[in-house]
C-alpha positions in Angstrom: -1.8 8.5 -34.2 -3.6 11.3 -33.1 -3.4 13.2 -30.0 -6.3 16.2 -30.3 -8.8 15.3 -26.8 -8.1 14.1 -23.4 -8.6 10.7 -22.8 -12.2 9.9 -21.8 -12.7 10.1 -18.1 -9.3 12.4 -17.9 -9.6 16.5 -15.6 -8.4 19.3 -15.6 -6.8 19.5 -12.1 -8.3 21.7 -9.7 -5.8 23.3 -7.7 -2.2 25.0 -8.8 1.0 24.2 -7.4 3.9 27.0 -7.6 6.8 24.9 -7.1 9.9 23.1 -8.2 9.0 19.7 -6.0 8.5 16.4 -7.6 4.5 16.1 -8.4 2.8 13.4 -6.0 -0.5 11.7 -6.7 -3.2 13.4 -6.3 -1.8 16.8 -6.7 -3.8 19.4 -8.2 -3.6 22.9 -9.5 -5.8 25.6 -9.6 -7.9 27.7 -11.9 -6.2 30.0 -13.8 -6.0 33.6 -12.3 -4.7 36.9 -13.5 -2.3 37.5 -16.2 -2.2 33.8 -17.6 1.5 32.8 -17.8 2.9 30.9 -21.2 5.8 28.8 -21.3 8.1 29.7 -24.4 11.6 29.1 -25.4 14.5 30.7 -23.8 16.6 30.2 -27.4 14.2 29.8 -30.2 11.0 32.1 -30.0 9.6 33.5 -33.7 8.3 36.4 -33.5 4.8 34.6 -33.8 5.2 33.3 -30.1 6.8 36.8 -29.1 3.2 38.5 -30.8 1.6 36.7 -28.0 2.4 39.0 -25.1 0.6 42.2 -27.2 -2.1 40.0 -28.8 -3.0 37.9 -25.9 -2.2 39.7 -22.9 -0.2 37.2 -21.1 3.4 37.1 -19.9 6.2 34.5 -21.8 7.8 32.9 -19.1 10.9 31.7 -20.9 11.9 27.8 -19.8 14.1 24.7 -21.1 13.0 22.0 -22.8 9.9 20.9 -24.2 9.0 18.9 -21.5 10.0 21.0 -19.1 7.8 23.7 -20.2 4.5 21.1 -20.9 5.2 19.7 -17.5 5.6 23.2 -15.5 1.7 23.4 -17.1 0.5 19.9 -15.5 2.5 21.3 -12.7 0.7 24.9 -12.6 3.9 26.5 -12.6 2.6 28.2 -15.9 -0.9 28.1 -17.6 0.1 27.2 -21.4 3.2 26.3 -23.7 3.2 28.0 -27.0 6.3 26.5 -29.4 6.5 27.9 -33.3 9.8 27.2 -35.4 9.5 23.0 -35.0 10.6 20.7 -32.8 10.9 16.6 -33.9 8.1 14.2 -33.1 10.1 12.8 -30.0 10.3 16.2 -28.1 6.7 16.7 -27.7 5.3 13.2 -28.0 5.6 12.5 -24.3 4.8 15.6 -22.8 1.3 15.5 -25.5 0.4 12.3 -24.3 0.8 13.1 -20.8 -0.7 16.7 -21.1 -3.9 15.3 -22.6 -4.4 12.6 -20.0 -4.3 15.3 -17.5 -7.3 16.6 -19.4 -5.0 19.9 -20.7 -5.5 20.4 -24.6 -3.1 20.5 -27.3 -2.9 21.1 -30.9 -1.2 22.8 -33.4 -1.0 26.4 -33.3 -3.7 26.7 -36.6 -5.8 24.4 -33.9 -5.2 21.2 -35.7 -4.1 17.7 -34.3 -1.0 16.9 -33.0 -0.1 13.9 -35.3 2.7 11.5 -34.9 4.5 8.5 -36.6 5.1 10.9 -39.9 7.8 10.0 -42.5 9.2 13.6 -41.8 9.5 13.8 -37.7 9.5 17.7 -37.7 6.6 19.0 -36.0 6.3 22.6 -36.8 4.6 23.9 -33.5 2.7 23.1 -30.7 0.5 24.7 -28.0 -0.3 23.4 -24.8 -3.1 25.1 -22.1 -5.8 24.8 -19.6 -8.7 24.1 -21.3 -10.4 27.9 -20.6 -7.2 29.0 -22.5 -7.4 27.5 -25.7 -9.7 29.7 -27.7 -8.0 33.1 -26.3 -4.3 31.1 -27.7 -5.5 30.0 -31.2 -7.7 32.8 -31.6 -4.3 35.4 -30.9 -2.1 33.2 -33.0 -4.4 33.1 -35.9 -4.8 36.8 -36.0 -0.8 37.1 -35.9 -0.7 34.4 -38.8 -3.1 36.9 -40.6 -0.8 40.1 -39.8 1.5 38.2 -41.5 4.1 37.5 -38.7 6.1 34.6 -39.2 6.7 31.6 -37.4 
């Protein structure tokens, strides 16, 4: 399976949220503004994902889980979730899935396809983000891979 667009017909919600509430339908989020925000791990960040506050210029917000930190993006509570270092197939499959049919994007930190159903379940990383984000993301992450820094 692969898991690299939004569904057809998906958006990008419009509007953004700052809150801890349960979502309701309908809810929305709005455009990104300032210093973009990137959900990262509060125990496991490679120096790759810590590169991204220097390359990128945008704050790590450190969170829990891997859904937590894809859901506080459909939420707006953060703008993108950046994860080096692997995680297995089951952590991130859910939160994908639902990122993408919210119209977010999500790939692999080299920009390729989130695949699933492998022999080996270990996803090595995974970035989540509002749409106008992606390029700025990959682009920082690939020029950390080329400096060298590891994941």
């Amino acid at each position: 399976m692969y898991l690299d667009t939004p569904p057809a017909g998906s958006r990008w919600p419009d509007q953004r949220v700052r809150t801890h509430s349960r979502l309701t339908a309908g809810q929305t989020i709005r455009p990104t503004s300032g210093t973009p925000q990137v959900a990262v791990s509060r125990s496991h960040r490679p120096a790759l994902v810590d590169g991204l506050a220097e390359v990128a210029d945008v704050e790590l917000v450190p969170m829990g889980s891997a859904g937590v930190k894809a859901m506080a993006v459909y939420a707006g509570e953060v703008d993108a979730y950046v994860h080096a270092g692997g995680q297995y197939e089951w952590d991130s499959a859910a939160p994908v899935a639902v990122a993408l049919a919210a119209g977010a994007q999500a790939s692999r930190v080299d920009g390729g396809p989130m695949v699933y159903g492998n022999r080996d379940p270990l996803i090595p990383d995974l970035v989540i983000c509002r749409p106008e984000l992606r390029d700025r993301l990959l682009g920082a992450l690939a020029e950390l891979r080329a400096r060298g820094v590891p994941a």
